[in-house]
Wavefront OBJ file of the C-alpha trace (Angstrom):
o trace
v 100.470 108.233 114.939
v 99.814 105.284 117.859
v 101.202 102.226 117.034
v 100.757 98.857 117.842
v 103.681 97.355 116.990
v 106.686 98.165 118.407
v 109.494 96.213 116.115
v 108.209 95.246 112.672
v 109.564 92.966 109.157
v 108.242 94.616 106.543
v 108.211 92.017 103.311
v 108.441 93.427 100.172
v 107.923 91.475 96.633
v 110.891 92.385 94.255
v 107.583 92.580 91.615
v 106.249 95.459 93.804
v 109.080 97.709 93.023
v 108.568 97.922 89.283
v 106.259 100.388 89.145
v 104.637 100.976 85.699
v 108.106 98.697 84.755
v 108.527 95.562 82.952
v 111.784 95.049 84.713
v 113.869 96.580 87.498
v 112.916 99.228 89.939
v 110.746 102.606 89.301
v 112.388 105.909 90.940
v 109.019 106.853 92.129
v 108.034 103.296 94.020
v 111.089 103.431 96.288
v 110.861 106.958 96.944
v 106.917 106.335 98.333
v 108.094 103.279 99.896
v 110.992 105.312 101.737
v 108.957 108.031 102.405
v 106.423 105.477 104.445
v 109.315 103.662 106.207
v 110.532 106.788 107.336
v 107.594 107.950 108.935
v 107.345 104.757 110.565
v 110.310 105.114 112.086
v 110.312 108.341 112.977
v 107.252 107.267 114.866
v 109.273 104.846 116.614
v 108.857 101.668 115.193
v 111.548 99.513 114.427
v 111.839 98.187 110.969
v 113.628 95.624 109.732
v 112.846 94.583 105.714
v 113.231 91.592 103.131
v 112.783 91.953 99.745
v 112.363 89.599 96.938
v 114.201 89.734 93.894
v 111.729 88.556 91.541
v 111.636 92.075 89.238
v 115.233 90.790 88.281
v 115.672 86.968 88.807
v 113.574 84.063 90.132
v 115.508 81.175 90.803
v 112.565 79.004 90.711
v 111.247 79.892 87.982
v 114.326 79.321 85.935
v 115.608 76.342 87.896
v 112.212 74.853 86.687
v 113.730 75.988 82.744
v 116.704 73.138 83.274
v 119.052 75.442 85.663
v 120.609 74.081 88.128
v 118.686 74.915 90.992
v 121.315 76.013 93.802
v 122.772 78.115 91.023
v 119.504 79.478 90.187
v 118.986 80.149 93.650
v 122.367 81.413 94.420
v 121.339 84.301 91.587
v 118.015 84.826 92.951
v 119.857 86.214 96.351
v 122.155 88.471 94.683
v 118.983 90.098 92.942
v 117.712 90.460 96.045
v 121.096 92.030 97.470
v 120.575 94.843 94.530
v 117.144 95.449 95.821
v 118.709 95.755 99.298
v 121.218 98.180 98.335
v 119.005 100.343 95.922
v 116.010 100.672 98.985
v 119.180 102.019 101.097
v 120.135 104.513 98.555
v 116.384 105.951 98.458
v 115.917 105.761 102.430
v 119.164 107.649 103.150
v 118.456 109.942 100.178
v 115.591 110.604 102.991
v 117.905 111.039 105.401
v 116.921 107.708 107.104
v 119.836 106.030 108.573
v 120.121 102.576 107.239
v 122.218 99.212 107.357
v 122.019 96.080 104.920
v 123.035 92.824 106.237
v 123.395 89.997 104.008
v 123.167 86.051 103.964
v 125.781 85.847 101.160
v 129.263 87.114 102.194
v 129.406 90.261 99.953
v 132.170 92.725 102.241
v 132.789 95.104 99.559
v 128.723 96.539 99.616
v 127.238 95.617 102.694
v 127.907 93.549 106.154
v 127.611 90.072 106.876
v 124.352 88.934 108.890
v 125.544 88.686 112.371
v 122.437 88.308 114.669
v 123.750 90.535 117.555
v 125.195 92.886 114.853
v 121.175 93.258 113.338
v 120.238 93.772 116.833
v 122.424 96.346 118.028
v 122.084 98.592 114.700
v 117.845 98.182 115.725
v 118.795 99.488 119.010
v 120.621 102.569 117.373
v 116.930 103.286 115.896
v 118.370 102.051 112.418
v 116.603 100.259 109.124
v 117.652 97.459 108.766
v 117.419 95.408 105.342
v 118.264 91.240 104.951
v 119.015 90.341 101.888
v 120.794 87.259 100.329
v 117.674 84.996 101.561
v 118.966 82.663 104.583
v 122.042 81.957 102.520
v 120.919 79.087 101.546
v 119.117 77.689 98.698
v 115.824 76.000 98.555
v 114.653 78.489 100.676
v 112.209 81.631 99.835
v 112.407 85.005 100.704
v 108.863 84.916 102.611
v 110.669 82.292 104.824
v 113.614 83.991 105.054
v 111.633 86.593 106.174
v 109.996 85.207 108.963
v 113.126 83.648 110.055
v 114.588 86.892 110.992
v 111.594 88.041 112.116
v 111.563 85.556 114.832
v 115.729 86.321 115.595
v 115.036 89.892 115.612
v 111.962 89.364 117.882
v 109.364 91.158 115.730
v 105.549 91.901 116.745
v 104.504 91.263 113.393
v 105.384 90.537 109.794
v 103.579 92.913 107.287
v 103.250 91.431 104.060
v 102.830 94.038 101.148
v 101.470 92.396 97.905
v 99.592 93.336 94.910
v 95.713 92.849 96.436
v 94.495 93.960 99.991
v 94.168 90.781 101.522
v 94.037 87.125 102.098
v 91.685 85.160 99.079
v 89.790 82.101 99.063
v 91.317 82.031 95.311
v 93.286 84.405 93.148
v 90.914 87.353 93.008
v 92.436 88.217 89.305
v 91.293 84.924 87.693
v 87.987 84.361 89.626
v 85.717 86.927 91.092
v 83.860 84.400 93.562
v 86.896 84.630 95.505
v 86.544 85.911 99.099
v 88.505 88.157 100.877
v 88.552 87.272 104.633
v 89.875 89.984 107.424
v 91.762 88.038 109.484
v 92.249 83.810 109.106
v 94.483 81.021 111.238
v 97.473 79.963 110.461
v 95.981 76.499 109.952
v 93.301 77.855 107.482
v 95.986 79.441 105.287
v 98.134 75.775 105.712
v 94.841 73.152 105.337
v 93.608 75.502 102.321
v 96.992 75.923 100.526
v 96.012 79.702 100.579
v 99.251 80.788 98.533
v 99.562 83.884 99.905
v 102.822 83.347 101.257
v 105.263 80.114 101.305
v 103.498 77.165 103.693
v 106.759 76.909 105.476
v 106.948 80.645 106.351
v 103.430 80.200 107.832
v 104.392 76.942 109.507
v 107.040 79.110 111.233
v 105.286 82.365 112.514
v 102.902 79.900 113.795
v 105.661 78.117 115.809
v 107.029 81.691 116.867
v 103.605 83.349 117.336
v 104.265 85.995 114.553
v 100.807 87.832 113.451
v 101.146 88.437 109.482
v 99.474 91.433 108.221
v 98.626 91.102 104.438
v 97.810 94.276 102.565
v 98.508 95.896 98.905
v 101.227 97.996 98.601
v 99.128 100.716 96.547
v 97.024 101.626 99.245
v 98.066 105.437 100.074
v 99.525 105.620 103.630
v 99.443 102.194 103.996
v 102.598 101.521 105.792
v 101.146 103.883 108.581
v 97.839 103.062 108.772
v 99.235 99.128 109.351
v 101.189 99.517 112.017
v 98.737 101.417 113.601
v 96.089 98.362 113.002
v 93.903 100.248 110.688
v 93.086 100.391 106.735
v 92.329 97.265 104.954
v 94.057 93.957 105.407
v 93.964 90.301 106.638
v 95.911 89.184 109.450
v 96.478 85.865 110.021
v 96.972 84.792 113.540
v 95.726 82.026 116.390
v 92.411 81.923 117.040
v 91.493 83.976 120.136
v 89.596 82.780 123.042
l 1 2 3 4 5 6 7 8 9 10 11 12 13 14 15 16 17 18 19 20 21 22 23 24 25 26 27 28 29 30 31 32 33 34 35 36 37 38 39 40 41 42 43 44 45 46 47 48 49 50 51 52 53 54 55 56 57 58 59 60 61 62 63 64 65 66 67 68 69 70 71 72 73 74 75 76 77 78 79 80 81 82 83 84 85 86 87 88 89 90 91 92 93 94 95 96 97 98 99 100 101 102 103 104 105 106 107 108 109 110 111 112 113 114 115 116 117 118 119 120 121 122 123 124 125 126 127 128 129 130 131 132 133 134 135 136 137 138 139 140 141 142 143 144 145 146 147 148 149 150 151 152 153 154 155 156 157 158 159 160 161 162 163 164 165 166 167 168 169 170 171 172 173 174 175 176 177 178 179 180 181 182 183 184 185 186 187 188 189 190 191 192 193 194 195 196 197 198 199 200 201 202 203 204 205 206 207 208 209 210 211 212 213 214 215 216 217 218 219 220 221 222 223 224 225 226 227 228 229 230 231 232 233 234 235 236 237 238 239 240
């Protein structure tokens, strides 16, 4: 394996690790997942990981039901604190050694988010995992993401959803939709391409953060990524 990126945030959708599930996490998703990551690693990338909570809570989504939204919110970032700790369990089950950090002040299961602290466990060739979100409400786990993906000085943000790609429309509800291989910042802003939150975009394009959209499903597809092959749309500056 030669890769191209040297540090990477991998996002992952809580959605993705259901599996065949309605609801929760499958056994057999995180073990793939942590089977990938540790390869990676062992490669010598550095890995740092978000994931959503959305297979347990979506603050959004309920907020939008009559619940208060910062408590809705507040919710949303603990779900994504179980996905945290339950992607630990399967990496070190792999023998992968492995730190959460969280923007909610939760002592008793993992550590607070201290940037130097995230830092110096990356230099000790650790995983590490954000959860909690920023800490703050309002804010989604695809900016979150890119947030510490700019403090943590990443080469790129890889982006695992449920098609290969970038769309000109939801592939699932029109098949006219094209897939492009690689797209600006601006086109995925000006076009309201929902692939990710506009103000995660807004940012990588203020840090200079390639993001590297691909399914999850593909086989090998964590190492074929960093390695800049396989199928997938990046979405970048334009290049002179």
């Amino acid at each position: 394996m030669k890769p191209v990126y040297k540090r990477i945030l991998l996002k992952l959708s809580g959605e993705g690790l259901m599996g065949d599930k309605d609801f929760g996490m499958s056994p057999e998703v995180l073990h793939t997942l942590a089977s990938q990551i540790k390869n990676i690693r062992s490669a010598g990338v550095d890995v740092c990981i978000v994931v959503g909570g959305g297979n347990i809570f979506r603050g959004a989504k309920e907020a939008a039901k009559g619940m208060n939204r910062t408590v809705a919110d507040q919710v949303g970032m603990l779900a994504t604190l179980m996905n945290a700790l339950c992607l630990q369990n399967a990496l070190e089950n792999q023998g992968v050694d492995t730190r959460v950090l969280s923007g909610l002040s939760v002592p008793q299961v993992c550590e607070n988010y201290m940037y130097r602290r995230a830092l110096r466990h990356l230099e000790k060739g650790r995983v590490v995992i954000f959860a909690g979100g920023t800490g703050n409400p309002y804010f989604t786990t695809d900016t979150g993401a890119v947030l510490r993906a700019s403090e943590m000085q990443c080469d790129a943000v890889l982006k695992a959803t449920q098609v290969d790609g970038v769309y000109s429309a939801d592939p699932k509800k029109d098949a006219s939709a094209r897939r492009f291989s690689r797209i600006t910042y601006d086109e995925v802003i000006q076009g309201q391409l929902r692939v990710m939150d506009l103000t995660a975009v807004s940012l990588a394009k203020e840090n200079n953060i390639p993001i590297l959209v691909f399914s999850q499903h593909a086989e090998n597809v964590l190492e074929n990524i960093v390695q800049g092959k396989g199928l997938f749309t990046i979405i970048k500056t334009n290049e002179v």
